[in-house]
BALOBA-1460 file (C-alpha; in Angstrom, 3 decimals):
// residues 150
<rec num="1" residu="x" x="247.196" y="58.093" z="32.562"/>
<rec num="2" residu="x" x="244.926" y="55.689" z="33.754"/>
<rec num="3" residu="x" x="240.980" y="55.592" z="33.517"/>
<rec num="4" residu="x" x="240.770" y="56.462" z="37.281"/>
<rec num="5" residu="x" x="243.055" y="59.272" z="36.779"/>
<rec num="6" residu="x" x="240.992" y="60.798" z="34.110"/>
<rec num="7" residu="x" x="237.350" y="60.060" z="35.754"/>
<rec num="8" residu="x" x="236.385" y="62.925" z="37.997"/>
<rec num="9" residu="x" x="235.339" y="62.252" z="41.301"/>
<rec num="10" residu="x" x="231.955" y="63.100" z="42.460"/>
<rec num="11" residu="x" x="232.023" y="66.275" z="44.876"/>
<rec num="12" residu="x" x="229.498" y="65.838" z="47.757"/>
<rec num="13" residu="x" x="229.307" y="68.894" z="49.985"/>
<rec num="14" residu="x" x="228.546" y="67.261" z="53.998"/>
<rec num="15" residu="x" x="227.216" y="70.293" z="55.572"/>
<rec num="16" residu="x" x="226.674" y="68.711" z="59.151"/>
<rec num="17" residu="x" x="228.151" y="69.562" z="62.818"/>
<rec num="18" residu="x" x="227.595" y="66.080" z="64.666"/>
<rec num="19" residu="x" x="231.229" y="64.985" z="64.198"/>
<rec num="20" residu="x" x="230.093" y="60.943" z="64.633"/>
<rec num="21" residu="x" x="227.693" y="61.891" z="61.656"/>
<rec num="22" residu="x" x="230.207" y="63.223" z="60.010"/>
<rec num="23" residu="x" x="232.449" y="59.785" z="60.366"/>
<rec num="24" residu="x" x="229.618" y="57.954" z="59.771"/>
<rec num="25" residu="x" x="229.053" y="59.303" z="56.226"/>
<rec num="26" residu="x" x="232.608" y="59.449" z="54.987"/>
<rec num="27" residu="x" x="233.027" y="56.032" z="56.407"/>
<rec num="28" residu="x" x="229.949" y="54.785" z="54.009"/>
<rec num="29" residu="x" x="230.602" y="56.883" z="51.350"/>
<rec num="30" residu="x" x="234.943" y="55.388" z="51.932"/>
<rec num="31" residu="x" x="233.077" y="52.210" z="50.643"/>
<rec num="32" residu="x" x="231.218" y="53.068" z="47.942"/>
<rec num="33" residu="x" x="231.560" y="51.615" z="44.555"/>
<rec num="34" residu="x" x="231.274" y="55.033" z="43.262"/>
<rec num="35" residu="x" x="234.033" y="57.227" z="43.180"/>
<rec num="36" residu="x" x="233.852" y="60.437" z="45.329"/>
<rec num="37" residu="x" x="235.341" y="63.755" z="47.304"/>
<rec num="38" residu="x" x="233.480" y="64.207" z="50.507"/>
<rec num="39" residu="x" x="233.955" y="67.896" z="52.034"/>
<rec num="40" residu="x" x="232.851" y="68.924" z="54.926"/>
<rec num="41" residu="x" x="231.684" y="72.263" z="56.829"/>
<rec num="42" residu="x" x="230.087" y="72.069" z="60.343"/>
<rec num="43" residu="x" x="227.647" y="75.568" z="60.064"/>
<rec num="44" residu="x" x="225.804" y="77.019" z="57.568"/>
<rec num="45" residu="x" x="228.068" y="80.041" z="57.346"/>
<rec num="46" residu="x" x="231.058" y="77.892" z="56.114"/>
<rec num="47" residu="x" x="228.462" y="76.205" z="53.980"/>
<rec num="48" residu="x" x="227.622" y="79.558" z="52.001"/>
<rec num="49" residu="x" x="231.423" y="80.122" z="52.171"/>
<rec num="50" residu="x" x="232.318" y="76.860" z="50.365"/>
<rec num="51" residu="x" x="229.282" y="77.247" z="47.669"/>
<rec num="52" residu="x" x="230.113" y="80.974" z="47.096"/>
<rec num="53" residu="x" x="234.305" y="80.485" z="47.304"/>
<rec num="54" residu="x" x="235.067" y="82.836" z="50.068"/>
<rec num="55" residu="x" x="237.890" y="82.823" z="52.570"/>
<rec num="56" residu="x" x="239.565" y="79.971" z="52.733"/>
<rec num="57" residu="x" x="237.427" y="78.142" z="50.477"/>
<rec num="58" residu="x" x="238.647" y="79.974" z="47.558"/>
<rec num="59" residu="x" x="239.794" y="76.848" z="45.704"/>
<rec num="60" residu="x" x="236.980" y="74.844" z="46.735"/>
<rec num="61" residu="x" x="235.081" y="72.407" z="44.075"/>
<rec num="62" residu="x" x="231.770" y="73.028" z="43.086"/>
<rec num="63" residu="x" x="229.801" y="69.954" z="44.489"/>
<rec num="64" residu="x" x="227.633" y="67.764" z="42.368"/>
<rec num="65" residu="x" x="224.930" y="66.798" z="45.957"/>
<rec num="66" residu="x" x="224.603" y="69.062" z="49.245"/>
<rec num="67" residu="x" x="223.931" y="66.836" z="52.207"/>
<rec num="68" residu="x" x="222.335" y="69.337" z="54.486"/>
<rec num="69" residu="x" x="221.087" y="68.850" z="58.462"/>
<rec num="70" residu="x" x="218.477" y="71.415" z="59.101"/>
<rec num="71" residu="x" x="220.001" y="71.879" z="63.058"/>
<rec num="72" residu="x" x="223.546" y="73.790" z="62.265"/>
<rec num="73" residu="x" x="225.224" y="76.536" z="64.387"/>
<rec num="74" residu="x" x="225.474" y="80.516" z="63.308"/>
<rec num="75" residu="x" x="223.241" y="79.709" z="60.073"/>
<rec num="76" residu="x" x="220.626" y="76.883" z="60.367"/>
<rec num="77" residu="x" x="220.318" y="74.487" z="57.730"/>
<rec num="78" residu="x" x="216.752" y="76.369" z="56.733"/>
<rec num="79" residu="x" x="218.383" y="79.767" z="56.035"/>
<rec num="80" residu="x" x="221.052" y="77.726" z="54.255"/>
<rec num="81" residu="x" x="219.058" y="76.095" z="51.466"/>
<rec num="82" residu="x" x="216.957" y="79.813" z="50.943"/>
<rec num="83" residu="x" x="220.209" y="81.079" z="50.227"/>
<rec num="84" residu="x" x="221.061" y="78.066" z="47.998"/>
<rec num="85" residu="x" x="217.922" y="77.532" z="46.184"/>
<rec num="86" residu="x" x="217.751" y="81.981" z="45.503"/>
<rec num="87" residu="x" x="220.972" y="82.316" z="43.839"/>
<rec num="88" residu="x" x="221.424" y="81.651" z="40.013"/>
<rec num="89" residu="x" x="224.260" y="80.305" z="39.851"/>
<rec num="90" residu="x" x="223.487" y="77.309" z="43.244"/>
<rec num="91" residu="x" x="220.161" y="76.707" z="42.800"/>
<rec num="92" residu="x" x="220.633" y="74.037" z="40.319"/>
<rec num="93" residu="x" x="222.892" y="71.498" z="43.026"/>
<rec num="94" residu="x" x="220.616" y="69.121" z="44.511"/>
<rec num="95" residu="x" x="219.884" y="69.446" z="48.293"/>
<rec num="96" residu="x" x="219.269" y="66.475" z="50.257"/>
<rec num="97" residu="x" x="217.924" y="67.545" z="53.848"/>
<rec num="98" residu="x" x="219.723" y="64.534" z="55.570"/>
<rec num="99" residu="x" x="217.835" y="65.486" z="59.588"/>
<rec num="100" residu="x" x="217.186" y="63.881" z="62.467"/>
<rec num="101" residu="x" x="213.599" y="65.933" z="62.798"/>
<rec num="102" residu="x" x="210.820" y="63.950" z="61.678"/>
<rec num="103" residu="x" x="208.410" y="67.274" z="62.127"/>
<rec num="104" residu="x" x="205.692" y="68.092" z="59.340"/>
<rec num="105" residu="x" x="206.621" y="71.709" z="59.754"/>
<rec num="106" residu="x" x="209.887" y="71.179" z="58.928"/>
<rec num="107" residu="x" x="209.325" y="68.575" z="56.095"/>
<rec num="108" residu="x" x="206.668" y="71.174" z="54.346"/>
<rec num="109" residu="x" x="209.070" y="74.116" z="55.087"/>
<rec num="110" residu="x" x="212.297" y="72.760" z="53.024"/>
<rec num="111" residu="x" x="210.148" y="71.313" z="50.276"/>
<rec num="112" residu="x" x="208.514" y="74.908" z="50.239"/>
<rec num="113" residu="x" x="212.236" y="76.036" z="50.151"/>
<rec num="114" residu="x" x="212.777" y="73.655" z="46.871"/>
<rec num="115" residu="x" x="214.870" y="71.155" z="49.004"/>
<rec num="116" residu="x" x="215.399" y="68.158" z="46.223"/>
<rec num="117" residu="x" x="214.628" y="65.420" z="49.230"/>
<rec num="118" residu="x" x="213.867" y="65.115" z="52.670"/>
<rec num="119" residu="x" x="215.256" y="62.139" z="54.352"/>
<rec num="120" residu="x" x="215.027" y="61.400" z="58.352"/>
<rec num="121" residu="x" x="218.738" y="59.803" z="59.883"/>
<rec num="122" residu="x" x="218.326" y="56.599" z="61.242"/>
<rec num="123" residu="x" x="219.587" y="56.008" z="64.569"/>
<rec num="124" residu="x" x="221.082" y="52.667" z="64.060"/>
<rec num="125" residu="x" x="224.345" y="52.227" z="62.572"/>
<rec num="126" residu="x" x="223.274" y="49.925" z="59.912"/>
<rec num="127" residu="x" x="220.313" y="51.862" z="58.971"/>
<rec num="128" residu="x" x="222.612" y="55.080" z="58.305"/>
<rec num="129" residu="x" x="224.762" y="53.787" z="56.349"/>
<rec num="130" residu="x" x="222.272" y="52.150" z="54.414"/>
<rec num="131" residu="x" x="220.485" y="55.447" z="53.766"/>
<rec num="132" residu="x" x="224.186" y="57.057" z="52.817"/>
<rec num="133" residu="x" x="224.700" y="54.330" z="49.974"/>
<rec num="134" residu="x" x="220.883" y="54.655" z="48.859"/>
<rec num="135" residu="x" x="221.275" y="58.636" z="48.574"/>
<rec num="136" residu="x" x="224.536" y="57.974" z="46.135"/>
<rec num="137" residu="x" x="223.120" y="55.124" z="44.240"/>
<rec num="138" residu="x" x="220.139" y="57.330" z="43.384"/>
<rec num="139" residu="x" x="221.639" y="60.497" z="42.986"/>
<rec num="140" residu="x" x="224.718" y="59.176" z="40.612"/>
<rec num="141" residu="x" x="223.135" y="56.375" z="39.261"/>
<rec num="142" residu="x" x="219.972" y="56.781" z="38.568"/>
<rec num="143" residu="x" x="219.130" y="60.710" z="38.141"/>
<rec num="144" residu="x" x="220.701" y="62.846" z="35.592"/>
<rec num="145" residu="x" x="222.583" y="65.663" z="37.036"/>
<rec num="146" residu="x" x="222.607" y="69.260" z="35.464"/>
<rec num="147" residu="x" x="226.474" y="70.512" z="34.424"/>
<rec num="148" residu="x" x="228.396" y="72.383" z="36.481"/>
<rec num="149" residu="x" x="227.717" y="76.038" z="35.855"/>
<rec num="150" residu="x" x="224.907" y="74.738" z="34.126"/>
């Protein structure tokens, strides 16, 4: 076996329902220098799914980082981090609120909700993916991560 074969890949749960947000993060994420499994839900319902293991997303990984938007359909991304950051066994996965909404409200409401960051998407192309490879390189390079089913 090689050493790639036995180093795990980071799991990143994308919980985001702009699709050309969606490309743009795998795409920066495709180039990183740190090895990773993007998945991706476009509500928050499929969200709690994935986290919890229901339906189809029995065999779904635990991820290491949510990326959360705050403006999702059925479940917005506010109910969804309540949920996460109540339940024993989620509450320890770090949340990144990854928004376009630059509102106070909403930047006091997810910290008040225990939201680990709260970071506003650049419009520009450059600027997102930027932010993409600055949320991995401090979140897998710098912090120290709890286990899984820690």
């Amino acid at each position: 076996m090689s050493a790639a074969q036995l180093v795990k890949p980071i799991e990143i749960l994308l919980v985001e329902d702009n699709p050309g947000d969606v490309d743009l993060t795998r795409e920066a994420l495709a180039n990183s220098k740190i090895y990773n499994q993007l998945s991706v839900v476009g509500n928050g319902e499929q969200a709690m799914a994935f986290l919890r293991h229901k339906g189809k997303y029995t065999n779904a990984s635990r991820p290491d980082l949510v990326l959360l938007d705050l403006n999702l359909p059925r479940m917005d991304g506010r109910e969804v981090l309540k949920e996460i950051k109540s339940d024993d066994d989620l509450k320890r996965i770090p949340v990144v609120v990854l928004t376009s909404s630059k509102a106070e409200e909403d930047i006091l409401k997810v910290y008040n909700l225990h939201a680990n960051c709260y970071i506003t998407k650049p419009m520009d192309l450059g600027q997102f993916l930027k932010v993409v490879h600055v949320i991995e390189d401090f979140w897998f390079t710098i912090v120290k991560l709890p286990p899984k089913g820690g």
